[in-house]
C-alpha positions, 0 to 999 in steps of 0.5 A: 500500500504505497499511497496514503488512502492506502497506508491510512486505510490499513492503518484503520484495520489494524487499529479496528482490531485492536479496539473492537472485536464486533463488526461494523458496517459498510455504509449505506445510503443515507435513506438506506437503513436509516442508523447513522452513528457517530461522535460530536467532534473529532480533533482531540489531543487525548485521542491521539496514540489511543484512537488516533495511530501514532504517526497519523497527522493532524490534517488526516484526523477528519480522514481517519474518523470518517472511515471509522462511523457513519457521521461528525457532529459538529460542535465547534458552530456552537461557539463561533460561526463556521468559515466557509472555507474550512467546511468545503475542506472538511467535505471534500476530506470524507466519503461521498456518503457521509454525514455532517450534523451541526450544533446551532450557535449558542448565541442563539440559543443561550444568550439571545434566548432565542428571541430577536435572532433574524440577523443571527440566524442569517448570519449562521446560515451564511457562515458556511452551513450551505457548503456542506452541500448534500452531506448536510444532516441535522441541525440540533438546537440545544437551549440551556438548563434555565431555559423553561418550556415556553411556547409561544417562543419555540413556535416562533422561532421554530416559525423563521427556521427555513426548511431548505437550502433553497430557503437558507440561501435567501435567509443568508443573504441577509446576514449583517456586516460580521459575515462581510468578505467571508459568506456562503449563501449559495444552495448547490441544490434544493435539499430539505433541512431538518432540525433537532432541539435538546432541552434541559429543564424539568418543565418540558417534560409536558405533552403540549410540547411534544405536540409543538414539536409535531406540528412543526416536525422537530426531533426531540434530541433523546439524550443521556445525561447521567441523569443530570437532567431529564430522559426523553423517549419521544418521537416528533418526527420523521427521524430521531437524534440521540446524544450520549453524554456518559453513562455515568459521569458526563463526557468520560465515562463509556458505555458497557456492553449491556447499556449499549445493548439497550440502546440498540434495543431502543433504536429498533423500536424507534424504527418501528415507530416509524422513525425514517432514519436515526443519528446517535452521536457519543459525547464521552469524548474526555476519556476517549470513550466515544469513537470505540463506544460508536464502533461497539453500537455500530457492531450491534446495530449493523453486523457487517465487518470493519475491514469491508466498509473501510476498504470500499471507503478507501477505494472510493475516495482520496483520502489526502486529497486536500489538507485542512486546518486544525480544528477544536471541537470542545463542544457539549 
């Protein structure tokens, strides 16, 4: 293997071996069975030596990561705005099936608090959110603990949410002086787009809010939070979005084999609730838990072997086409 799609492709093997004794899947389409699994972030320095094989560089981290799971969340947009140029890296750096979700920006959420947000929701949408292109998965909203359900302020803002590219791109041309010289707002094509909302406060645990979600076809982020705060089992829309934080102690610790079993219990009957497609996405990234947790539920989930999926993603992409910049991903 003298090329380094080769080199790193053998690599992962390797690294597959040692990390996990179940087998993951070969990916599928996005429609296909419908089970994305994954991890928030992907630029640890913890990870490097353990998950990351000594020797692989910092440029071909986003590389390695997307030929070990379905798909990236994103978390680094919950601070800051995105460069346009660094997303056109990052997509064109993973397979042509893969998949990117994208956590809003906390100012939004957490210090706008979701009221008055036109301008910043244009000026997230021209950040680079469009060049992900058809690699675009969710985009989950997360509202801070002291947040109370409030009704008539989650319609509204669920109300300026666009439901396509299409729409996106006219909401991001609206964007104000901050994205001057360095927006996106081109849709490369007319895709739907679909959100997620994770909640923290005990008050939403209150069925008019399932029903508000329903009506305006927003997942219920489901999330494992060390029952720190409340567990929800909801479906409120055509798909389901799942964080898992830590089983017991939030982003360290990992999952053990029968916990991860129950999750893959609770994905089944989510699809048979009718849920058109899944993402999990592990959190416990402190300890380096989660890249070989998604692996093990990746197993459970879709029984085909490592090895296959990471020769056919090799094969089909370039794997040091491009470089990218380095990018911390510190999330939660």
């Amino acid at each position: 293997m003298g090329t380094l799609a080769g080199q790193l492709s053998g690599t992962l093997r390797r690294c597959a071996a040692q990390s996990s004794g179940h087998a993951v899947r070969m990916v599928a389409d996005v429609v296909g069975d419908g089970v994305q699994i994954g991890i928030s972030g992907w630029s640890y320095p913890g990870w490097r030596g353990v998950f990351y094989p000594p020797g692989l560089t910092h440029k071909q981290e986003l590389a390695f990561a997307s030929q070990s799971v379905d798909t990236i969340e994103i978390n680094g947009s919950f601070y800051s705005l995105l460069r346009p140029e660094s997303v056109k890296r990052w997509r064109d750096q993973t397979p042509s099936d893969f998949v990117f979700s994208l956590k809003g920006s906390r100012f939004i959420t957490h210090m706008k608090r979701l009221s008055n947000v036109e301008t910043p929701l244009a000026n997230f949408y021209a950040s680079g959110v469009l060049a992900f292109g058809e690699k675009l998965g969710p985009i989950l909203w997360q509202l801070p603990p002291s947040f109370h359900f409030d009704a008539d302020r989650l319609s509204s803002f669920f109300d300026l949410l666009p439901r396509t590219t299409s729409d996106a791109a006219r909401l991001a041309r609206r964007h104000d002086h901050r994205l001057k010289g360095r927006s996106y707002t081109t849709a490369p094509s007319h895709l739907p787009l679909r959100y997620a909302l994770e909640v923290r406060h005990p008050s939403f645990q209150d069925p008019a809010f399932f029903a508000l979600l329903r009506r305006h076809e927003v997942a219920l982020c489901i999330a494992d939070t060390a029952q720190r705060y409340p567990d929800f089992d909801e479906v409120t829309a055509d798909f389901v979005y799942v964080r898992l934080h830590g089983a017991t102690k939030l982003y360290q610790s990992g999952y053990a084999r029968r916990t991860l079993e129950r999750w893959a219990a609770r994905i089944d009957r989510w699809r048979e609730r009718n849920a058109r497609e899944v993402f999990v996405y592990f959190d416990n990234d402190a300890k380096v838990r989660a890249p070989f947790d998604a692996r093990t539920l990746m197993g459970m989930v879709h029984p085909q072997s490592a090895t296959t999926r990471t020769r056919e993603r090799s094969q089909g992409h370039d794997i040091g086409k491009r470089p990218r910049e380095r990018f911390a991903t510190l999330g939660r």
